[in-house]
N, C-alpha and C positions, 0 to 999 in steps of 0.2 A: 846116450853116453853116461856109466855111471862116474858119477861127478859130483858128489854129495858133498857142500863144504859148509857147515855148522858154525854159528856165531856163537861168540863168548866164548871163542876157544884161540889157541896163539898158534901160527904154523911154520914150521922150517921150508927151508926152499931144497931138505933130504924129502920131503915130505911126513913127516912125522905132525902128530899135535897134540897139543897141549892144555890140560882145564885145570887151573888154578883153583883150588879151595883153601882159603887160608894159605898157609906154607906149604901144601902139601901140591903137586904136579902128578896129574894121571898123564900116564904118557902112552899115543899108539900111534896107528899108521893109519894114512887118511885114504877116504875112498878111490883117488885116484890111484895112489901107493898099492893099495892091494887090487885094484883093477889092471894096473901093469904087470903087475907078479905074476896072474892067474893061480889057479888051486896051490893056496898054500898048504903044506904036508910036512915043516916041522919048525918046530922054534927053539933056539938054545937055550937052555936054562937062565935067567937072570941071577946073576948074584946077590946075594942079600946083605944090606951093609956095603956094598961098593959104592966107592966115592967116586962122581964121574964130573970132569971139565962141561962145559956146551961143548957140543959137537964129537965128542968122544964116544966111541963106539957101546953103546948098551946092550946090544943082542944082534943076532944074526936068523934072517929068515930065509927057510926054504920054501922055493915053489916048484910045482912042474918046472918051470921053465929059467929059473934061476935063482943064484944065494944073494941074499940084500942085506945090506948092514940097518941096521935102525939104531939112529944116535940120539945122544942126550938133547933137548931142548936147549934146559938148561944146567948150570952146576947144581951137586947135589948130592946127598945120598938115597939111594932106593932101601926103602920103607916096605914097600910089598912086590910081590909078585904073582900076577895073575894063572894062575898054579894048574888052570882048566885046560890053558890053549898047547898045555903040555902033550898032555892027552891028546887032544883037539882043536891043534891047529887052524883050524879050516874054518872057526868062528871068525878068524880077523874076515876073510871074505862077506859073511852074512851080516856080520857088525861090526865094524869097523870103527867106528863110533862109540859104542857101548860095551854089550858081553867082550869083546875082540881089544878090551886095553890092555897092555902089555904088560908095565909096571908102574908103581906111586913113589915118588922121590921128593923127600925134604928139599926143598930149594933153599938155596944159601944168601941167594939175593937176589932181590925183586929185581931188580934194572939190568937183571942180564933180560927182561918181557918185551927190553927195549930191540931187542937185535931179532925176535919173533917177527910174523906178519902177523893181523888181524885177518877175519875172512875175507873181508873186500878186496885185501892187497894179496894175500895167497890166490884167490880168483882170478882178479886180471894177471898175477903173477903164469899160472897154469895154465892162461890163454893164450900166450906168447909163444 
């Protein structure tokens, strides 16, 4: 079962996650997230400069088999946007983790990390 869950990273219970560098938050969709979707085939544009709540809608992903929202972690504004998966989408499948992050967002304030999981608890979280 692909079920790849990476420490030193923070995860929503949308299943999205998150890797803090400084203030800066890379945000994607984790291995189970794009194993549920199957072949993904488009991603909507991120906007540049949008200011987003936690849990506020960031982008929207298509797959064969269904559209998924992917939301904010945390507050913030996005800072970059992964400009590849526009073209090709289908990276969040093969890396999900890595090439396949979505976008980077100044985070506005560290203690919204408090409302995230850690891997251990996203893990038994997704074995439930």
């Amino acid at each position: 079962m692909a079920n790849k869950v990476i420490e030193n990273l923070y995860y929503t219970k949308s299943d999205e996650w998150l890797k803090v560098e400084d203030n800066i938050g890379i945000i994607g969709i984790t291995d189970y997230a794009q194993d549920q979707l199957g072949d993904i085939v488009y991603l909507e544009k991120v906007e540049m400069g949008k200011k987003l709540k936690q849990g506020e809608i960031l982008t929207t992903i298509e797959s064969v088999k269904a559209v998924s929202d992917v939301y904010a972690p945390v507050n913030g504004e996005v800072t970059e946007v992964n400009e590849k998966l526009l073209d090709d989408a289908s990276i969040i499948n093969k890396d999900p983790y890595g090439e396949g992050w979505i976008a980077k967002i100044k985070i506005d304030n560290k203690d919204d990390l408090k409302n995230l999981m850690g891997a251990q608890e996203y893990s038994e979280y997704r074995k439930e």
